[in-house]
Structure formats: C-alpha cells, structure tokens
N, C-alpha and C positions, 0 to 999 in steps of 0.2 A: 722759955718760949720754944726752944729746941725739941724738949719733951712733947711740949704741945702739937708739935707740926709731926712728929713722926706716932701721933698717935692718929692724930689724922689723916696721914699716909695709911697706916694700919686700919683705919676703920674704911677708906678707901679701897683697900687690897680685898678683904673681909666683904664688902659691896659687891666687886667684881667677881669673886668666886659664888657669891649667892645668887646675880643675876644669873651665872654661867648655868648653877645646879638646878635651873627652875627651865635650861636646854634639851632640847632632846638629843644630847650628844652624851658617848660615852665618859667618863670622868678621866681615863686617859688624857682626851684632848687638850685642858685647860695644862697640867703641866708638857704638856709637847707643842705648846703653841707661843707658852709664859716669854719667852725669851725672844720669841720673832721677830719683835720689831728692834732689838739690835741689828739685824741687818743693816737701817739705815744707816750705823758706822761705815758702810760702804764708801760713804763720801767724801771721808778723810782722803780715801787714795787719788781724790782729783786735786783737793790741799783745804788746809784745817775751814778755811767761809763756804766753800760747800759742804763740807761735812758737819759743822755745826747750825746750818741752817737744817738739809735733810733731816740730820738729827731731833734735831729742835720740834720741827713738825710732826714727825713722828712721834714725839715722844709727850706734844701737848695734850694735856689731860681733853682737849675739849673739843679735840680731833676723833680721841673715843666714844665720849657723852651722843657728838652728832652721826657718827657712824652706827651708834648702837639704836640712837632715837630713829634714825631712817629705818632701821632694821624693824622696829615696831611699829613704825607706819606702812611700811610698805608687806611685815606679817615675813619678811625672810631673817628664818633663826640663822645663818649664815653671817648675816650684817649686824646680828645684835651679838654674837659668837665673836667677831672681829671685832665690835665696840669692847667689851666685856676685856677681850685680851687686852687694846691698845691703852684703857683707862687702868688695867690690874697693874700689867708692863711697870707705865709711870707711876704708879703708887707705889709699886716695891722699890723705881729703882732711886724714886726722891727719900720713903723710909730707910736705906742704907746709903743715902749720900751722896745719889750721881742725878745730880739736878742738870737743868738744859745746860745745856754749852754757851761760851763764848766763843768766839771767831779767831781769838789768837794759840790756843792749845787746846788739846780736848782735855785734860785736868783742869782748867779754867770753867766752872760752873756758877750759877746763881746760885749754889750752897756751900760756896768755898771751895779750895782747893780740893782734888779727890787724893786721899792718902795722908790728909793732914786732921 
C-alpha cells in the first residue's frame, strides 16, 4: 500500500508540473516557488496547535485543487500558478513522508513518524 500512495503522490507531483507548463511563465518559476508554502512552519514559533494547524492548511491538497480551479474561472494564470505549486508542494512532500501534522510535535504526521 505504501508503494501505492507514493505513486500517487508522484503521479500528483507529475500533474502539477504539466498544469504549471501549459503557464505562460518562465520554467524557472515552478522550482523557485516548490518550496513556498513551508513558510507556513512559521507557526511553530507561536507553539506546535498553531503551527500544525497553519501548516496543515497550507499544505491541504485541496486548498490547491480550489485555488487553481478559481484561477481558471476567473482566467488569472496567477491563481492557477499558486494552485499548481500548493497541490505539487503537497504531493512531493507526502511522496518523501512529511504528511500533515499533529498538534503535539511536528514529527508527529498522518504518515508516521518523520525520520522513522
């Protein structure tokens, strides 16, 4: 099952870089942007239930899916540019094993421990 889920992380990852290339952006952007929504670990430093919620949101695949679908209703590559990262984000970072957080640690994830 293991194999299963992180192929489909991978066929996710693979989705999000083909919506990106169909952008009118430079190819640059997609790896200078891949990483962004770690930020939301910002929230750790107010203590681990804010930071694992912030996190958590940011990092929901389906907070990308509607950021990206607004983008193509409303025709701004911008908003499907921010979908495309925040659904790629989470696909790479559940295919290497940093699924959402819990509230008591940030190794504490819905994919086991990180490191184990």
């Amino acid at each position: 099952m293991k194999t299963l889920l992180k192929l489909e992380d991978l066929a996710e990852l693979v989705l999000s870089i083909f919506v990106f290339s169909h952008l009118d952006f430079g190819w640059w952007w997609y790896p200078a942007l891949i990483l962004l929504p770690d930020l939301s670990m910002i929230g750790y430093v107010v203590n681990p239930k804010v930071g694992a919620s912030l996190y958590n949101f940011v990092h929901h695949k389906g907070l990308g899916i509607l950021i990206g679908i607004g983008g193509f209703v409303l025709g701004q590559e911008v908003l499907i540019l921010s979908g495309a990262i925040l659904f790629g984000h989470s696909a790479m970072d559940r295919l290497f094993g940093y699924g959402l957080k819990y509230d008591d640690d940030f190794s504490s994830t819905h994919l086991g421990k990180i490191g184990k």
